[in-house]
C-alpha positions as CSV (number, residue, x, y, z in Angstrom):
1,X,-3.6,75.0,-132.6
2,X,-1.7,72.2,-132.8
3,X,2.2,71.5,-131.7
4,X,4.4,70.7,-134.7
5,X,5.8,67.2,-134.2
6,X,9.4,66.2,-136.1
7,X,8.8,62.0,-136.3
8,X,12.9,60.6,-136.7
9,X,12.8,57.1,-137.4
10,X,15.8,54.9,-136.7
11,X,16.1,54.4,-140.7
12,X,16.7,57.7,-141.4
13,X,19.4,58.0,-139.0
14,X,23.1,57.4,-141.0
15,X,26.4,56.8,-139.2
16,X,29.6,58.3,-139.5
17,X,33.2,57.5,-138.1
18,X,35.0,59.0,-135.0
19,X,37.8,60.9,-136.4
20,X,40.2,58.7,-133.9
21,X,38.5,55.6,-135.0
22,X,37.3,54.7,-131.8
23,X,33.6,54.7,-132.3
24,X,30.8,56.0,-134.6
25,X,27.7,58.8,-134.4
26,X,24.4,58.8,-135.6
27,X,23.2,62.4,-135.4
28,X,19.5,62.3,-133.9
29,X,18.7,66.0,-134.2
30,X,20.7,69.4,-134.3
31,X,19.3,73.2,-133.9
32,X,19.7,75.1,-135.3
33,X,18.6,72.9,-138.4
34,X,21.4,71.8,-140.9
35,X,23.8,73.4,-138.1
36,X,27.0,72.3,-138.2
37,X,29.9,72.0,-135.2
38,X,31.0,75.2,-135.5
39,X,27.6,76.9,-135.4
40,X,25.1,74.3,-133.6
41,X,23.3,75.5,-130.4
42,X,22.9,72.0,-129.4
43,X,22.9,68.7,-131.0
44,X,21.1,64.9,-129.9
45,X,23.4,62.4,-131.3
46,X,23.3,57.9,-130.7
47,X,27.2,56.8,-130.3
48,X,28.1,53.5,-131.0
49,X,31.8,53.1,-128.6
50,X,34.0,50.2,-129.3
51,X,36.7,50.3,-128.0
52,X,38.8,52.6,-125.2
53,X,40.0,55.6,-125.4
54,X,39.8,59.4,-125.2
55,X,36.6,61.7,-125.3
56,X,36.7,64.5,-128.1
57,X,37.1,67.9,-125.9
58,X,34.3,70.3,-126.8
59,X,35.2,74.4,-125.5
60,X,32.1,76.1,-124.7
61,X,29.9,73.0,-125.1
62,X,28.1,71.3,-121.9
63,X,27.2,67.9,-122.3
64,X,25.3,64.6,-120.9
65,X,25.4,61.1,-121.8
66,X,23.3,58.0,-121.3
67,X,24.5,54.8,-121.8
68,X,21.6,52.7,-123.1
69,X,23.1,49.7,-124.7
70,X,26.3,47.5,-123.0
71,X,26.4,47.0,-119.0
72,X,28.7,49.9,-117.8
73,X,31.1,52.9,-119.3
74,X,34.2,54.1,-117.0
75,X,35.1,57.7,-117.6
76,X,38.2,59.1,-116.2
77,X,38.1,62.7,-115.9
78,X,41.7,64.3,-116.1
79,X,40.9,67.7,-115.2
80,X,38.4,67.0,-111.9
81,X,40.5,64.1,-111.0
82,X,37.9,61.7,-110.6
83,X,36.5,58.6,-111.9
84,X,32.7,58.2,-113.0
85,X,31.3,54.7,-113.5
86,X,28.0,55.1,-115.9
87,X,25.4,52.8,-115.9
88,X,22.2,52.3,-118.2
89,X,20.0,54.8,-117.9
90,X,21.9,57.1,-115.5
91,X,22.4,60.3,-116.9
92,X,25.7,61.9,-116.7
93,X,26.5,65.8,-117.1
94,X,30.0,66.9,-117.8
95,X,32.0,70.1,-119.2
96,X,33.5,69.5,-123.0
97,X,36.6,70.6,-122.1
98,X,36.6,67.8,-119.5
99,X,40.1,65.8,-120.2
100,X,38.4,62.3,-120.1
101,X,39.3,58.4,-121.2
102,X,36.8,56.0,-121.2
103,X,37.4,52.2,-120.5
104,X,34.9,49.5,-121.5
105,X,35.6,47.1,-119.2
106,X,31.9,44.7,-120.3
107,X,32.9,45.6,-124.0
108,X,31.0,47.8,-126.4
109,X,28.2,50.4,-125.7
110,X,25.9,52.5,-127.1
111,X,25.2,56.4,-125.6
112,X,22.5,58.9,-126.3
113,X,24.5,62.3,-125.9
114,X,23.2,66.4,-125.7
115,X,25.5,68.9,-126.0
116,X,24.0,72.6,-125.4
117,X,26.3,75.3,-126.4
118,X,26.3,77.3,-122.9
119,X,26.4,80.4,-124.1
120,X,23.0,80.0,-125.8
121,X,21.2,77.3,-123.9
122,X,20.9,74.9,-121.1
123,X,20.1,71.1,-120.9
124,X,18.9,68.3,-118.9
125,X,18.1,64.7,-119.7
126,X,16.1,62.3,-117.8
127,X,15.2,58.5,-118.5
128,X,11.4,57.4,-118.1
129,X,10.7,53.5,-117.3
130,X,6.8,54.3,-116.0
131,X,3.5,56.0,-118.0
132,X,4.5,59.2,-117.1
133,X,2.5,62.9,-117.7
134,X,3.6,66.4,-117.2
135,X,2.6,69.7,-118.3
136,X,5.8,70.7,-120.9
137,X,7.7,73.3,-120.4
138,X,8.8,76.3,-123.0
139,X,11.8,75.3,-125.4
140,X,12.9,71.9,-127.3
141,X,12.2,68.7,-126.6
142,X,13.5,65.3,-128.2
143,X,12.1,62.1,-126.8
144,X,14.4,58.6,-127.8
145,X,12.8,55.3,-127.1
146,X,16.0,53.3,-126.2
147,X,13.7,50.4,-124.9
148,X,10.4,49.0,-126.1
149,X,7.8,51.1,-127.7
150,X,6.2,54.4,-126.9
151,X,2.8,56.0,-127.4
152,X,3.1,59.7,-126.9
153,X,0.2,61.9,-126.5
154,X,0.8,66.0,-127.5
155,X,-2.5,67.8,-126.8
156,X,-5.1,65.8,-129.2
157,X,-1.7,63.9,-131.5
158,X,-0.4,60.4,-131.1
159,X,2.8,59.4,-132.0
160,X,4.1,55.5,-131.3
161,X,7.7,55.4,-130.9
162,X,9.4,51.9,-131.9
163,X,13.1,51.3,-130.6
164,X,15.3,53.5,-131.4
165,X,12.8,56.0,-133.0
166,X,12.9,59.7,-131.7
167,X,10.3,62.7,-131.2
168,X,11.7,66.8,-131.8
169,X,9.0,68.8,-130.1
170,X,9.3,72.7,-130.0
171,X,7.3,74.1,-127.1
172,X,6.1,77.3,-127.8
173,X,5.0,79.9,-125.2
174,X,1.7,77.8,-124.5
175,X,3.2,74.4,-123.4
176,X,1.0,71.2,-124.1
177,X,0.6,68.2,-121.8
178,X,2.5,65.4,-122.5
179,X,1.5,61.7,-121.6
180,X,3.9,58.8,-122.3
181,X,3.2,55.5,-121.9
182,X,5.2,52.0,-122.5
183,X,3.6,49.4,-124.3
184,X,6.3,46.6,-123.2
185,X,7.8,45.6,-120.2
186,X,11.6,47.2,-119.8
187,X,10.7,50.4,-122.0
188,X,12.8,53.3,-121.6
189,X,12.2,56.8,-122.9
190,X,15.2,59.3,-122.6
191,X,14.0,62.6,-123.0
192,X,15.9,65.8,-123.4
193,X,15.0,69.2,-122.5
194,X,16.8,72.6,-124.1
195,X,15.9,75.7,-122.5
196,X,17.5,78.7,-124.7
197,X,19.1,81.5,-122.7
């Protein structure tokens, strides 16, 4: 049997305006589907941030960025009392009802974000730069190629991933193998996993 495969291409994605005017979102993926703020269990959005200024807070939300356009990100987080340089491809995890300003001090970036609702899931997200195979575990999966392009084998399906294109991939109790390789040189997969409580 094969594993249903949700192709996003960068097209389809539309953008919309930070409510403090700071930035803008491009929504990757949210679950449940057509889930809203109030009711997703996690959402997979692209951020375009231009300028400085304060984070949203999110109650109840976990959440982890990757900056994978612009040179660096500094976060500084009120409520921890500390202060986070990110840099491309470095995931960073975080609490939403972390207090946080962000400078920008190389100008503007571009982030992948997750956030998992924690009472209903958990999350990780790692970046791939080599041909890469793993046996998937059970749960969600959304592969971004923020680098290059990306041939992605599921069982006996192929999907090529351009830049900026995305992969949603439910993993049902009989988990696939995955292989992922680059076809250029600097490629980089981000890949999130959502593991439902």
């Amino acid at each position: 049997m094969e594993t249903t495969l949700h192709y996003i291409p960068a097209s389809d994605l539309c953008a919309t305006p930070w409510k403090n005017g700071g930035g803008s979102t491009k929504e990757v993926f949210s679950y449940p589907p057509q889930s809203h703020f109030e009711n997703f269990s996690w959402r997979i959005s692209i951020a375009a941030v231009e300028q400085a200024g304060a984070f949203s807070q999110f109650a109840g939300i976990d959440r982890h960025i990757v900056l994978i356009e612009g040179q660096s990100m500094v976060l500084h987080l009120r409520n921890s009392k500390r202060t986070q340089t990110l840099m491309p491809f470095q995931p960073f995890a975080f609490a939403g009802e972390e207090q946080i300003n962000c400078e920008l001090p190389t100008g503007p970036t571009f982030d992948f974000n997750l956030m998992v609702r924690r009472s209903e899931a958990q999350g990780e997200v790692v970046c791939w730069h080599q041909p890469h195979q793993e046996k998937l575990r059970t749960g969600h999966y959304v592969f971004h190629s923020a680098q290059g392009t990306h041939t992605l084998q599921i069982n006996q399906q192929h999907v090529a991933l351009k830049a900026g294109d995305s992969l949603y991939l439910p993993v049902p109790h009989t988990p696939p193998t995955l292989h992922s390789a680059p076809q250029n040189a600097n490629s980089v997969l981000v890949v999130a996993h959502i593991q439902p409580l």
